[in-house]
BAVO-832084 format. One record per residue (C-alpha): residue in one letter; x negated, y negated, z negated. Coordinates in steps of 0.2 Angstrom, whole numbers, padded with zeros to 4 digits, always signed. Each point is the difference from the previous one (the first is absolute). Layout:
BEGIN
AXYZ...
END
This chain:
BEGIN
X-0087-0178-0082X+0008+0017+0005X+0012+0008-0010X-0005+0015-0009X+0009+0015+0003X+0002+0017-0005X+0008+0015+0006X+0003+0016-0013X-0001+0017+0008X-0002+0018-0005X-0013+0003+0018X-0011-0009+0012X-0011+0006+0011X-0011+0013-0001X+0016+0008-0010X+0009+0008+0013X+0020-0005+0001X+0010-0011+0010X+0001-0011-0013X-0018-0003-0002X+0002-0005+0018X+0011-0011-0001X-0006-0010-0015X-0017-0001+0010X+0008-0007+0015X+0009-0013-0008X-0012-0004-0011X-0010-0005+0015X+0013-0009+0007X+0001-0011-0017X-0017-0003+0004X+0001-0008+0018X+0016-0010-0009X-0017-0008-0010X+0005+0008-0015X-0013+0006-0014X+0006+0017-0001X+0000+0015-0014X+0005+0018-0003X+0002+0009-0016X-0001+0018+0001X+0011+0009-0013X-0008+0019-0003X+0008+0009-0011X-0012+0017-0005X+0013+0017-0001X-0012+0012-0001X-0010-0010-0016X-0013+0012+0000X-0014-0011-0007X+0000-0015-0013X-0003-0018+0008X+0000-0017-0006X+0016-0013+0009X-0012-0008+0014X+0002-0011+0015X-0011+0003+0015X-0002-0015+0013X-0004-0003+0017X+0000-0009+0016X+0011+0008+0013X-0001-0007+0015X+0005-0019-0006X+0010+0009-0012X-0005+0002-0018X+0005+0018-0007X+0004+0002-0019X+0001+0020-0002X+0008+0000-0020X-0003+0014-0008X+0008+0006-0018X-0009+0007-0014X+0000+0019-0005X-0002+0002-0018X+0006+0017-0002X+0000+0013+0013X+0011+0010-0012X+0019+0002+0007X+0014-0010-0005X+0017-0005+0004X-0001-0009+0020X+0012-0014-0004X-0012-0004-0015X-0017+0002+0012X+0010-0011+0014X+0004-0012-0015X-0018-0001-0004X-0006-0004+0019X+0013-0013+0003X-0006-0009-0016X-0016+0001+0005X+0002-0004+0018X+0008-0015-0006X-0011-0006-0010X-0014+0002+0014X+0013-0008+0012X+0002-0015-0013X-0021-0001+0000X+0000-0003+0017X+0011-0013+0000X-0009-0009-0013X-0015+0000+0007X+0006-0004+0019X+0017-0010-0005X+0009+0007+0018X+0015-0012+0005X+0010+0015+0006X+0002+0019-0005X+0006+0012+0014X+0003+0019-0003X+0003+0012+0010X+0011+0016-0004X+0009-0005-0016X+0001+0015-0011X-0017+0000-0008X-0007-0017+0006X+0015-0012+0002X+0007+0002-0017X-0019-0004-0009X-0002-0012+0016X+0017-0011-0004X-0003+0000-0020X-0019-0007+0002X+0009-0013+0010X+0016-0006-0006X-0014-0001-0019X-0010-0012+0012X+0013-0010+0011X-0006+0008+0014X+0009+0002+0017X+0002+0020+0000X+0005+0007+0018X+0003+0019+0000X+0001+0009+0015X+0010+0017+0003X-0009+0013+0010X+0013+0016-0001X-0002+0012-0014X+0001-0009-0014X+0019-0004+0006X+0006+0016+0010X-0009+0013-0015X-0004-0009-0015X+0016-0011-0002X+0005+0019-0006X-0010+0002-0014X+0011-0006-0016X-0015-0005-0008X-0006-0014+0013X+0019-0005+0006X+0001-0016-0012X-0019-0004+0003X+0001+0000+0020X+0017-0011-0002X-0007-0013-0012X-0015-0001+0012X+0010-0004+0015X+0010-0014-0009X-0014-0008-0007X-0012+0000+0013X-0001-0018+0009X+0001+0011+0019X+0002+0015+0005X-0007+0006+0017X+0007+0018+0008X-0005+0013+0014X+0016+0002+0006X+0018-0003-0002X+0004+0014-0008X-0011-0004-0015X+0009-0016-0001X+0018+0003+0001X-0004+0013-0016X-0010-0014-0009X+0015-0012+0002X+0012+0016-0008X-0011+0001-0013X-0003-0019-0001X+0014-0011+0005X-0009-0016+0002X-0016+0001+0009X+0006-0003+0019X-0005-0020-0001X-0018+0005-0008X-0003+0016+0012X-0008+0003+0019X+0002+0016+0009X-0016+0003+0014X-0010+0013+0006X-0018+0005-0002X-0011-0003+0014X-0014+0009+0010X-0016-0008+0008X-0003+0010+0019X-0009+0019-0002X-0009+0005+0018X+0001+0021+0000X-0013+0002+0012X-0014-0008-0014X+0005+0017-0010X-0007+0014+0003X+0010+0017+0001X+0002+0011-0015X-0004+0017+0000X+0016+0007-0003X+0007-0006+0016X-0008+0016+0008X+0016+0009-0009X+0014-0009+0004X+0013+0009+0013X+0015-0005+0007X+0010-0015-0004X-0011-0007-0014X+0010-0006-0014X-0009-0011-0012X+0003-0010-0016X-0014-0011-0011X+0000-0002-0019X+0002+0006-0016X+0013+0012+0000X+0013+0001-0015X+0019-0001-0004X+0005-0015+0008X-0010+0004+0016X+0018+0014+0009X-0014+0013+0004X+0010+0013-0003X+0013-0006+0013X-0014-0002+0011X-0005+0018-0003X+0018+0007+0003X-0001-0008+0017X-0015+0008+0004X+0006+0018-0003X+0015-0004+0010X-0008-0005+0017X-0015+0014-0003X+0016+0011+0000X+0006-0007+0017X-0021+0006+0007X-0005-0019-0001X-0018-0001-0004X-0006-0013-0011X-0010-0004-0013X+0003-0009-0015X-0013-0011-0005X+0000-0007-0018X-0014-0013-0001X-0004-0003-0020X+0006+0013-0012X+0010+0003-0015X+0000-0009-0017X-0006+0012-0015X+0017+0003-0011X+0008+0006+0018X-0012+0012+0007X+0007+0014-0005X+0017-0005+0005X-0006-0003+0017X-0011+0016+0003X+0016+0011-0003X+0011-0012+0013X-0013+0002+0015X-0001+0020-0006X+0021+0000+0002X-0004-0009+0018X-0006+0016+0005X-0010-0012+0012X-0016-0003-0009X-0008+0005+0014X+0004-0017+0010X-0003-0012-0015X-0017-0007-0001X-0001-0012-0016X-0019-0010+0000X-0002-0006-0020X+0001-0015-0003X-0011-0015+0013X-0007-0016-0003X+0010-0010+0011X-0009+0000+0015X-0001+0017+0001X+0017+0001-0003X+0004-0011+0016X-0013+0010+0010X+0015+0012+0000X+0014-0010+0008X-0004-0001+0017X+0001+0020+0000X+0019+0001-0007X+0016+0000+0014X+0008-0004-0012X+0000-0009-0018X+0011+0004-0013X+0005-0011-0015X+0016+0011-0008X-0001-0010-0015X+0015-0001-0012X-0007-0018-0007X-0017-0009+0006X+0000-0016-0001X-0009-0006+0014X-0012+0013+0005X-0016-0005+0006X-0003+0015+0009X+0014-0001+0012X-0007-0016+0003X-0019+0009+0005X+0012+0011+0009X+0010-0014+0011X-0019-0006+0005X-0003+0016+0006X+0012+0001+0012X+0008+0014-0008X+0021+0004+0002X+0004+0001-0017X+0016+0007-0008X+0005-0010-0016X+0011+0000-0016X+0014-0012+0000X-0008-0005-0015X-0005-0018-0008X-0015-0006+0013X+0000+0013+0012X+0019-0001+0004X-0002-0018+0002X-0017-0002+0010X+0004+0015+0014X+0016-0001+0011X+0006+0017+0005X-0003+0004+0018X-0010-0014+0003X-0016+0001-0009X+0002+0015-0011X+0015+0014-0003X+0009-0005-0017X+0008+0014-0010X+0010-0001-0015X-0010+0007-0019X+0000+0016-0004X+0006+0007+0017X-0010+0015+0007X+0016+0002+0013X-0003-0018+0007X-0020+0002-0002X+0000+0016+0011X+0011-0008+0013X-0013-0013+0000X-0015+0010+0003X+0010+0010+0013X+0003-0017+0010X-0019-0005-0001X-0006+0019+0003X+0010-0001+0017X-0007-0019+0005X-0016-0003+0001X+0005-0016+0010X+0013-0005-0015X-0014+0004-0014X-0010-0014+0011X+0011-0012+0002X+0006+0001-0020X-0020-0004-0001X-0002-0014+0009X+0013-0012-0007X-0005+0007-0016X-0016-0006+0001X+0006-0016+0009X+0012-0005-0015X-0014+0003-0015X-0013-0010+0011X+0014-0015+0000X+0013+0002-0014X-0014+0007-0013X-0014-0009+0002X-0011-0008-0012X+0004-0016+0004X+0019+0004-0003X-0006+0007-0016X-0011-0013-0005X+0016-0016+0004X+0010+0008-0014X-0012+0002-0012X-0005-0019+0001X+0019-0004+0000X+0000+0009-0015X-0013-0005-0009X+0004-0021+0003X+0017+0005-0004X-0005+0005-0017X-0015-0011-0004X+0006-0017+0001X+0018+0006-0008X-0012+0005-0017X-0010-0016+0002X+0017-0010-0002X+0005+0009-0015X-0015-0004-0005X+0000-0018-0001X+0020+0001-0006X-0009+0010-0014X-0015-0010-0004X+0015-0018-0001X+0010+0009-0011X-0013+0002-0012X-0006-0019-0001
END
């Protein structure tokens, strides 16, 4: 019979969001690993405009079967937010709880563990069920900072039976915060299956992009070093280099306004073309039509658009930051500058503007390493090591459980 097994997330596809992504893809993998597979979908409702009943909606996805949870709304009046994320949490739960009573999984897996590893980890340490929780970025590099979540992110890294990180980064501040998880935790890259560029058609933006065109893809925010990017920019306009910077996605809500008045201090807004935010394909489209692709991040875990970018062909210039630090070797398959640097970002661009010959090369090995070193298959080795390493260790307990009660 197959093991049941289900994997807690806050997005899967259609949501848009690397994560979502992620979860998909290895949830696939699981599959070919003859694995009967779930997702539960945690959506937590800000904007409570409307009253609604607690309800679960599933489907079939691809082999996969999608739980999407949903808490009720039983006042749309406001109230105190630690009280209304009290409330969805309980709830959640208790939808999460459901689902395992009526599918009884073998494993539970979440992914980001702020809001879904903590409810993730209770439901299964209450069950005796293996719990692996996997680290994706934020929820170690920004939430750890939150007084409020401190104690609950460290008791969910002790208790959980793995843990699973991006990048090494990640880790070596899971083991500050928690001494003793080195013997139950791997550190591995995501994965990407092969994109072919010339199936996409070209965006009609393309028509304004002049000079060297500088591009980036996602959702921009905080952590993503734009503004350092920015800083760059003004400096090699102010040296007469033509370029364009093109920012693929757009910016999330609570930072519009902060950004609108960076790109009007530029005094450059004329060379920024930013699209909205893509499905993923027509995000991708725009890739073949950068020089040069820029990930300034100041922490990313293990971006999958630099990945969609290595495919490309593209020379990229990284942040020595968690994954991409690790994954791109400076002067070899991408330029690799320290965080939060505009000084080292300029002299980057500089390099790349004046070598059309380097910015090729840069290209080529970075698309050679992410077709070897990042393939799915790659992927899809550590995830079965994982998973058997987890398993059969619970189904031991098991039977040293179920002695000591005769």
């Amino acid at each position: 019979m197959k093991k049941k097994v289900c994997l807690t997330t806050l997005e899967f596809p259609p949501d848009v969001g690397g994560v979502g992504e992620s979860v998909y893809r290895i949830a696939r993998m699981l599959l070919e690993l003859d694995y009967e597979v779930h997702v539960a979908v945690f959506h937590f409702n800000k904007k409570r405009k409307s009253i609604q009943r607690a309800h679960r909606k599933t489907i079939e996805q691809d082999g996969i079967l999608v739980h999407r949870l949903k808490a009720a709304i039983r006042t749309t009046e406001p109230y105190s937010p630690s009280v209304m994320i009290m409330n969805y949490r309980s709830e959640i739960y208790f939808q999460l709880k459901r689902l395992h009573q009526q599918f009884n999984f073998d494993l539970l897996h979440s992914f980001f563990i702020k809001e879904t590893g903590f409810l993730t980890t209770l439901l299964a340490l209450e069950n005796n069920l293996p719990i692996i929780n996997s680290i994706r970025g934020s929820d170690l590099h920004k939430h750890i900072f939150d007084p409020q979540q401190h104690a609950q992110l460290c008791w969910t890294l002790e208790k959980a039976s793995w843990l699973t990180f991006v990048s090494e980064d990640l880790f070596k501040r899971a083991k500050v915060l928690v001494s003793n998880i080195e013997a139950k935790s791997s550190v591995f890259w995501n994965s990407i299956q092969p994109v072919y560029f010339d199936n996409f058609a070209t965006p009609e933006l393309v028509k304004n992009l002049r000079g060297m065109v500088i591009g980036s893809v996602g959702r921009f925010r905080d952590k993503k070093g734009l503004e350092y990017l920015l800083d760059a920019c003004v400096q090699l306009t102010a040296e007469n280099v033509e370029l364009t910077l093109l920012l693929v996605g757009d910016f999330v809500a609570k930072e519009q306004e902060y950004w609108q008045e960076e790109f009007k201090n530029t005094g450059i807004t004329n060379r920024i073309i930013v699209t909205g935010m893509l499905g993923r394909a027509e995000a991708m489209a725009y890739l073949p039509h950068m020089d040069v692709f820029m990930i300034p991040s100041l922490n990313d875990g293990c971006p999958n658009a630099m990945l969609e970018a290595m495919l490309a062909s593209r020379a990229i210039v990284g942040s020595n930051v968690d994954a991409i630090g690790e994954i791109l070797t400076d002067g070899v398959d991408g330029l690799v500058v320290n965080p939060g640097s505009s000084e080292e970002i300029a002299v980057a661009l500089r390099k790349l503007e004046r070598s059309p010959q380097l910015r090729q090369e840069l290209g080529k090995a970075a698309r050679k390493k992410v077709l070897k070193q990042l393939a799915p298959a790659v992927e899809k080795e550590n995830w079965a090591k994982v998973y058997q390493q987890v398993l059969p260790k619970q189904k031991f307990k098991q039977v040293l459980l179920d002695i000591s009660r005769k």
